[in-house]
C-alpha positions in Angstrom: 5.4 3.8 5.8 6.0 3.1 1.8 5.6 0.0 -0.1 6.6 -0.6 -3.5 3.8 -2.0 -5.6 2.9 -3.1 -8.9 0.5 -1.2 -10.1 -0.2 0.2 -13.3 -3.1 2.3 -13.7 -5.8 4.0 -12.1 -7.7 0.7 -11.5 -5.2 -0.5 -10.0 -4.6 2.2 -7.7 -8.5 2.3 -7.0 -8.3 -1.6 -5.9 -5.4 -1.2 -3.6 -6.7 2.3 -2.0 -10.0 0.5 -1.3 -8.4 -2.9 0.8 -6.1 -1.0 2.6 -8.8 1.9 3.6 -11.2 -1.1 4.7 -8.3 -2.6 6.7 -6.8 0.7 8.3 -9.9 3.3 7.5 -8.2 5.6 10.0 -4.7 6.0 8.1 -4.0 8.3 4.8 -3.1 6.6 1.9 -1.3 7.8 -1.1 -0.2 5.6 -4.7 2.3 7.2 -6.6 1.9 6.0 -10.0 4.5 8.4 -11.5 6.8 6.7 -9.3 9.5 4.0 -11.1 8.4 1.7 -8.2 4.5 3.0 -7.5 4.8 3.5 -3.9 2.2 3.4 -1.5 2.5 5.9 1.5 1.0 5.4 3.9 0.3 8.2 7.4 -1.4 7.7 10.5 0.1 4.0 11.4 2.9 3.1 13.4 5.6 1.5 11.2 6.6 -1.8 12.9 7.1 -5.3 11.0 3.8 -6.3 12.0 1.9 -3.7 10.7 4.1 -3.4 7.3 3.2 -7.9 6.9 -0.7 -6.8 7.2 -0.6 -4.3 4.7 1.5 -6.4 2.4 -0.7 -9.3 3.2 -3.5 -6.9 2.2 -1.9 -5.6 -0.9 -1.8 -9.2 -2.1 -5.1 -10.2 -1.8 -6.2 -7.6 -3.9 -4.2 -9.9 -6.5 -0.5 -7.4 -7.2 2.7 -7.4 -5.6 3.8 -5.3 -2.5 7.2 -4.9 -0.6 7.7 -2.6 2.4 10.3 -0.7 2.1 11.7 0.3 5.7 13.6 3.7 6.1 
């Protein structure tokens, strides 16, 4: 799965890395910061709605923006 964040820098990246790996420790995570739209990648979770609103949820409450963006 791939979300579009907000991120800017490597402190952001660090912040977001660390909720979602707390939420989903068992999935692979990847932020993109050369990226126009700093995508999140995500392997190792089935991509459904349900899954994509937690990890948006979780985005969020480390305090920037996330979108999924469904293939």
């Amino acid at each position: 799965m791939q979300f579009k964040t907000n991120a800017k820098c490597a402190g952001c990246e660090a912040a977001i890395i660390s909720a979602v790996k707390n939420r989903f420790p068992n999935a692979e995570w990847h932020l993109h910061l050369d990226t126009a739209d700093k995508i999140l990648e995500c392997h190792g979770i089935p991509e459904d709605a349900e899954k994509a609103a937690q990890i948006v949820k979780t985005i969020e409450e480390t305090g920037f923006k996330g979108s999924w963006i469904q293939q």
